[in-house]
OpenMM code with the backbone's topology and positions (N, CA, C; nanometers):
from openmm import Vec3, app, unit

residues = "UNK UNK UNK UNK UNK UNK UNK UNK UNK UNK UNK UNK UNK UNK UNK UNK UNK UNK UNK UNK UNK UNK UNK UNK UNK UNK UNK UNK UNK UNK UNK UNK UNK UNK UNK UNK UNK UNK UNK UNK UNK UNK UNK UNK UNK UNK UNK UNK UNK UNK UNK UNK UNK UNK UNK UNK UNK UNK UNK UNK UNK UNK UNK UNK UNK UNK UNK UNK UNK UNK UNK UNK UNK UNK UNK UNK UNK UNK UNK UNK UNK UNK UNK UNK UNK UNK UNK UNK".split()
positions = [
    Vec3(-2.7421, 0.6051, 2.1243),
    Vec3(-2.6839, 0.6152, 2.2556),
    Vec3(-2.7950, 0.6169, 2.3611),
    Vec3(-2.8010, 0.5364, 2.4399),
    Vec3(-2.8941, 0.5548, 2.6226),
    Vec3(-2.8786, 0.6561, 2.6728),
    Vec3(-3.0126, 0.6988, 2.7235),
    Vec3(-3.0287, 0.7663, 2.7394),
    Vec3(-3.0193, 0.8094, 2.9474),
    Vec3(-2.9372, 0.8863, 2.9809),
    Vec3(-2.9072, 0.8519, 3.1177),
    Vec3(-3.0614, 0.9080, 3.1772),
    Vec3(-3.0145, 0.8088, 3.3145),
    Vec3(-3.1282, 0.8150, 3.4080),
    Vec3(-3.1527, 0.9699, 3.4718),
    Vec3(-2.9908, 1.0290, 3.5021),
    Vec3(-3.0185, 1.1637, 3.5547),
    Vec3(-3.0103, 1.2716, 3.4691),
    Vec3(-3.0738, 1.4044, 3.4822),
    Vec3(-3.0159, 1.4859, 3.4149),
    Vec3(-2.8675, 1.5867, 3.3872),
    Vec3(-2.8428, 1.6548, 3.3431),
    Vec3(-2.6971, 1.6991, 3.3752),
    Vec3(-2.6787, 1.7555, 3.4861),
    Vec3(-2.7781, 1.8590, 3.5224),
    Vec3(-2.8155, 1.9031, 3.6708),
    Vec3(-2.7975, 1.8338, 3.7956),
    Vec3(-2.8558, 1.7379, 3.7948),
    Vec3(-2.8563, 1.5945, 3.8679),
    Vec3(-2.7096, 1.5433, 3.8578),
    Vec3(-2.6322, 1.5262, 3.7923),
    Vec3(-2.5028, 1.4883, 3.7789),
    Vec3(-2.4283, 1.5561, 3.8612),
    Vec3(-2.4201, 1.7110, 3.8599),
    Vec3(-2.3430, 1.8101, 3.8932),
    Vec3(-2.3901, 1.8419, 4.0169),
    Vec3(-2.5167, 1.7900, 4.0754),
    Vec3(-2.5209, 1.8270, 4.2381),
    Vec3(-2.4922, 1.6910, 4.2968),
    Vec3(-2.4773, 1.5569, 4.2081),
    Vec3(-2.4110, 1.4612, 4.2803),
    Vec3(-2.2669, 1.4670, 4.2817),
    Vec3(-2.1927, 1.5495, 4.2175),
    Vec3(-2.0729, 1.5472, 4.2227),
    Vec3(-2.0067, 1.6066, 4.3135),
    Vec3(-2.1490, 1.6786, 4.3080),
    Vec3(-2.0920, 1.8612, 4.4481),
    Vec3(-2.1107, 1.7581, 4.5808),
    Vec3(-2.1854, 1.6662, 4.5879),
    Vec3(-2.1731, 1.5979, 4.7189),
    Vec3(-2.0472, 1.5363, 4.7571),
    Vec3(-2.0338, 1.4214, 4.6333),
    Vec3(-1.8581, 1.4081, 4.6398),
    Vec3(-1.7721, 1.5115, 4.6709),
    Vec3(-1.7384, 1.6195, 4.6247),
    Vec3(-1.6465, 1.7566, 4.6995),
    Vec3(-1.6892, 1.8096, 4.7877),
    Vec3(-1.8321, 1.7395, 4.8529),
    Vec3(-1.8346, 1.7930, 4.9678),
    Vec3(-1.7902, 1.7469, 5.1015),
    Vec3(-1.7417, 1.6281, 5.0634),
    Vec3(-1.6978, 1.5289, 5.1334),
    Vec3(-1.7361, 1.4001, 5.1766),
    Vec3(-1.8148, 1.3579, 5.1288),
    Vec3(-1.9407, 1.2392, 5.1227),
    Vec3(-1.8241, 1.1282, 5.0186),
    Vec3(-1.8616, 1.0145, 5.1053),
    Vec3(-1.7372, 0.9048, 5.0330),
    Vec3(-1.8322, 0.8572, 4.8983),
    Vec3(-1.7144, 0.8181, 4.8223),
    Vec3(-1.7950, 0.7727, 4.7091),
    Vec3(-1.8595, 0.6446, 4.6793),
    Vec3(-1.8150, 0.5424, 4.8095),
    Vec3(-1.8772, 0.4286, 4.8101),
    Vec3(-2.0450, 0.4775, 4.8801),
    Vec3(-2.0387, 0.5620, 4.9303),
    Vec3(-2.1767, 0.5913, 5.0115),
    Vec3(-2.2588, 0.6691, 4.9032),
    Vec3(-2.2259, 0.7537, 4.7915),
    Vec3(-2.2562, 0.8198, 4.6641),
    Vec3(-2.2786, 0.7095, 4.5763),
    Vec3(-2.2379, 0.6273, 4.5650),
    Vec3(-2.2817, 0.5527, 4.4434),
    Vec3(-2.3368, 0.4533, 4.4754),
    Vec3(-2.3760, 0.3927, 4.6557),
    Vec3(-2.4474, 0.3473, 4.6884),
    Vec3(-2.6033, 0.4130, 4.7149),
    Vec3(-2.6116, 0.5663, 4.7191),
    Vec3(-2.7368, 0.6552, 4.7510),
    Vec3(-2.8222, 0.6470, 4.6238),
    Vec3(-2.7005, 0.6465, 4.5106),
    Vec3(-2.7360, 0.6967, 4.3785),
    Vec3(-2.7578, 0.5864, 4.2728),
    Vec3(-2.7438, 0.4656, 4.3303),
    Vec3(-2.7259, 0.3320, 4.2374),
    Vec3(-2.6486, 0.3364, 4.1323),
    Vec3(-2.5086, 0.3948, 4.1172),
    Vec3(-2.4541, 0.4344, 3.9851),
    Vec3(-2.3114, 0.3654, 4.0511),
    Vec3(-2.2260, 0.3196, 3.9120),
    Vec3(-2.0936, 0.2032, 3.9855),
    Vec3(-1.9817, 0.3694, 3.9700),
    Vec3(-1.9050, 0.3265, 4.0316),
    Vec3(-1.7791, 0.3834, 4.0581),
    Vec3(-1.7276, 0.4377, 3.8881),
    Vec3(-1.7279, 0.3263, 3.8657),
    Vec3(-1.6972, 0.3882, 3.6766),
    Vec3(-1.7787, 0.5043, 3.6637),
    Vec3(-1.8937, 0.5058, 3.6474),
    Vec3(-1.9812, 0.5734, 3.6184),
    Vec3(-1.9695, 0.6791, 3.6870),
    Vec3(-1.8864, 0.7328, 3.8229),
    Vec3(-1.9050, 0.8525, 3.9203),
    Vec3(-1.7798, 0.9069, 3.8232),
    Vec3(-1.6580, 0.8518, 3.8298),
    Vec3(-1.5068, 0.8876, 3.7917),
    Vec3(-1.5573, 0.9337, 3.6102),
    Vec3(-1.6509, 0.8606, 3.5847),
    Vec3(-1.6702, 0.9332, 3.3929),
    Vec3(-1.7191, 1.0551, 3.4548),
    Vec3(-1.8107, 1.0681, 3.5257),
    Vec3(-1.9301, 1.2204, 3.5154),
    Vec3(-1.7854, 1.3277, 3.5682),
    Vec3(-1.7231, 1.2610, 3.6391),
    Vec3(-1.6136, 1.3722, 3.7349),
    Vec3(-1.5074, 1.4170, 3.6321),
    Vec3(-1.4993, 1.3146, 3.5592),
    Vec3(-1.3674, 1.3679, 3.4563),
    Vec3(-1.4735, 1.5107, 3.3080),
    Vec3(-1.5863, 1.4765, 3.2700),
    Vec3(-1.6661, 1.4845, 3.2038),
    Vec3(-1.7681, 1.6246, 3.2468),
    Vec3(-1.8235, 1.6168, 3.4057),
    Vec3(-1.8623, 1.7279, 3.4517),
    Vec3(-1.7791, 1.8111, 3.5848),
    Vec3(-1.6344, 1.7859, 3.6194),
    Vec3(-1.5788, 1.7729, 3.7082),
    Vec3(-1.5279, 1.9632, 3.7180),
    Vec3(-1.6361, 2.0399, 3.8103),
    Vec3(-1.5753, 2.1655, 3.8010),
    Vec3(-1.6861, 2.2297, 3.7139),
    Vec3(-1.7741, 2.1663, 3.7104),
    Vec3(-1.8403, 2.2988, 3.6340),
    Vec3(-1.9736, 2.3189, 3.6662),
    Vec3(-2.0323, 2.4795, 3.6458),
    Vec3(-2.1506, 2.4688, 3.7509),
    Vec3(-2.2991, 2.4372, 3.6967),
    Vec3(-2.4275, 2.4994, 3.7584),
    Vec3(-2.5396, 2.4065, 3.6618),
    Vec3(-2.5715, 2.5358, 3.5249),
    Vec3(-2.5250, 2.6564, 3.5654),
    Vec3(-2.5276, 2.7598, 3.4641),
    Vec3(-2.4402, 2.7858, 3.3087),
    Vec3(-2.2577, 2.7240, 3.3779),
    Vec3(-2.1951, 2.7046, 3.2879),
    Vec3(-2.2748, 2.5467, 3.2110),
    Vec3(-2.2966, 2.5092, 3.2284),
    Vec3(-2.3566, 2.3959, 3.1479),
    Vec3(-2.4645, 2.4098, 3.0496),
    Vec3(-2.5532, 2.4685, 3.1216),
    Vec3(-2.6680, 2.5013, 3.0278),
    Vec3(-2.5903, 2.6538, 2.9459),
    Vec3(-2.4982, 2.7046, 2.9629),
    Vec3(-2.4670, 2.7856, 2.8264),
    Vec3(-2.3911, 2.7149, 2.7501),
    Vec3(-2.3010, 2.6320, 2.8251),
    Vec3(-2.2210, 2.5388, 2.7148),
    Vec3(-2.3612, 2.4614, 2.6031),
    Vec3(-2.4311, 2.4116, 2.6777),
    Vec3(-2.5311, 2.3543, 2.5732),
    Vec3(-2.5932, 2.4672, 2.4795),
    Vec3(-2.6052, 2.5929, 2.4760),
    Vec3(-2.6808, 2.6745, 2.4043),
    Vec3(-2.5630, 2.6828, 2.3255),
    Vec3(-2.4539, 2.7313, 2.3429),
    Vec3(-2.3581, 2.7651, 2.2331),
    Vec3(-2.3483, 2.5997, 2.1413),
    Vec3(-2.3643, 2.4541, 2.1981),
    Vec3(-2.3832, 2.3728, 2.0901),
    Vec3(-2.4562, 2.3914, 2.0476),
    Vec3(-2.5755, 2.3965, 2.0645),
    Vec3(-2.6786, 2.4050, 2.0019),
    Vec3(-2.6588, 2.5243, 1.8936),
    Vec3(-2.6250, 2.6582, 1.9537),
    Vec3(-2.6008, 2.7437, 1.8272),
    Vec3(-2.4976, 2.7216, 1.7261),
    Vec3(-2.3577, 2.6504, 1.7237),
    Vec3(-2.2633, 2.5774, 1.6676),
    Vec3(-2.3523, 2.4934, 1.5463),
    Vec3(-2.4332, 2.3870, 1.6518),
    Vec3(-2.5094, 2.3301, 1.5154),
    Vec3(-2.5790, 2.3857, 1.3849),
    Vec3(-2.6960, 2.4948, 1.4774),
    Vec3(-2.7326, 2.5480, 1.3802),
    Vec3(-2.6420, 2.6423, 1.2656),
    Vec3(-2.5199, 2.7085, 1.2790),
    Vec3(-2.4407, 2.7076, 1.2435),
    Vec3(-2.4081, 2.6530, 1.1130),
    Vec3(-2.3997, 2.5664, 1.1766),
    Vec3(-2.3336, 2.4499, 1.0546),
    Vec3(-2.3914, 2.4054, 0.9742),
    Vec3(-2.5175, 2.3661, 1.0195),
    Vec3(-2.6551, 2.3304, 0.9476),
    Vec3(-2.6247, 2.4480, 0.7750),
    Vec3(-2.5997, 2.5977, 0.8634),
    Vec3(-2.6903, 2.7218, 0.7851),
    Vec3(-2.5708, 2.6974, 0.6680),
    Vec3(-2.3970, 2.6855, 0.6999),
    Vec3(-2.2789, 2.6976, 0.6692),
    Vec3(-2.3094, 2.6076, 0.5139),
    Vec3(-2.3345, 2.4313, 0.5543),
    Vec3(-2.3865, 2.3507, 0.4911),
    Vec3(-2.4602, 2.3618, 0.3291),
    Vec3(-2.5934, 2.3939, 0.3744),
    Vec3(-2.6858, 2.4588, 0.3323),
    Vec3(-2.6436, 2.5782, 0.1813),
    Vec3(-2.5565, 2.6533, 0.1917),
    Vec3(-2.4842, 2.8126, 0.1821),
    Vec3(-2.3832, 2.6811, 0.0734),
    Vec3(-2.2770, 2.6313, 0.1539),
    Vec3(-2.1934, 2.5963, 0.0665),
    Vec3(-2.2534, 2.4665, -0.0918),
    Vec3(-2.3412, 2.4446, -0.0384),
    Vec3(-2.4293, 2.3335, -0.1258),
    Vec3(-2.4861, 2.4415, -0.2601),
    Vec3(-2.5631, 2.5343, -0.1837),
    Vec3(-2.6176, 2.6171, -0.2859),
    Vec3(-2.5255, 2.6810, -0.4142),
    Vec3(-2.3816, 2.7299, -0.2972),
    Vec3(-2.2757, 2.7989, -0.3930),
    Vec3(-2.2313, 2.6808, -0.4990),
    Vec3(-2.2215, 2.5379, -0.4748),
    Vec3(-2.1405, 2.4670, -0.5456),
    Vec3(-2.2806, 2.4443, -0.6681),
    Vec3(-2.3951, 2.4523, -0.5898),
    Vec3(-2.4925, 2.4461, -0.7821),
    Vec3(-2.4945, 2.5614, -0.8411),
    Vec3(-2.4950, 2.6941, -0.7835),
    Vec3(-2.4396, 2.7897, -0.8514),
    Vec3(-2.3097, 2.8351, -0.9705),
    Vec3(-2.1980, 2.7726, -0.8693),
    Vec3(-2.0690, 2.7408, -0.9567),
    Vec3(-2.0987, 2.6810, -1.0575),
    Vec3(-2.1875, 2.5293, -1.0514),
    Vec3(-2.2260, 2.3916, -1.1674),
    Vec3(-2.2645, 2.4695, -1.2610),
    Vec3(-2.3801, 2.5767, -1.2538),
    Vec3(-2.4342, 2.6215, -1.3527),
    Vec3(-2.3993, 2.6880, -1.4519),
    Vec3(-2.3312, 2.7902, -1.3931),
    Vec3(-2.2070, 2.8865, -1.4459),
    Vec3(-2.1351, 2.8579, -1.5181),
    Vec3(-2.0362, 2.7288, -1.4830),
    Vec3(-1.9973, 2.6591, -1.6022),
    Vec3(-2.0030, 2.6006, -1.6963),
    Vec3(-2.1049, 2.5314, -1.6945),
    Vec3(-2.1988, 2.5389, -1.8067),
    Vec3(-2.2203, 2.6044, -1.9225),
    Vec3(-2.2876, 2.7278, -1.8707),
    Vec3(-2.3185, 2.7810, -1.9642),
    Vec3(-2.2309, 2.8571, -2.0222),
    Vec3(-2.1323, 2.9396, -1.9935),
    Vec3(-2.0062, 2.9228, -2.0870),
    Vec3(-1.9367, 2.8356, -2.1825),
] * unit.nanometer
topology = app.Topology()
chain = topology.addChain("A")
for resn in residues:
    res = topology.addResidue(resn, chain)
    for name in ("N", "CA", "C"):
        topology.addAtom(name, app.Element.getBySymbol(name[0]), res)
C-alpha cells in the first residue's frame, strides 16, 4: 500500500479547516488532494481529534502484539498436545 504524502495529524487539521468553514474546492486546491480523496479522509478521520488517534493507534499496535503473543501460546500448546499423544 502507498504510502500517503500527509501524516494523520496533517489529515485531521485539514479537515478541521473544512469544519471550519473553508470550501472544499479551495482545500483541495491549497492541499493538492482531489475531492475523493478529502470525502475518504472525512468519512475515515471525520470527528476525531489528533490525541484520540494516536491512542487509537497504540491500542492497535497493542492488539497486534497481542495476537502475535496469543499466536505464539496457541502454536506451542498444539506441539505440546502432539507430544502427549504420542506418547501414550
Amino acid at each position: 500500500m502507498r504510502k500517503s504524502r500527509f501524516t494523520e495529524s496533517q489529515i485531521v487539521a485539514i479537515l478541521r479547516e473544512g469544519e471550519a468553514g473553508v470550501s472544499i474546492d479551495e482545500l483541495t486546491r491549497k492541499h493538492k488532494i482531489s475531492r475523493a480523496t478529502y470525502f475518504n479522509w472525512r468519512g475515515k478521520y471525520g470527528g476525531v481529534s489528533v490525541s484520540e488517534l494516536k491512542r487509537m493507534k497504540e491500542l492497535e499496535a497493542e492488539n497486534a502484539k497481542l495476537k502475535r503473543m496469543y499466536a505464539e501460546l496457541a502454536l506451542e500448546n498444539t506441539a505440546i498436545k502432539d507430544v502427549l499423544s504420542r506418547k501414550l
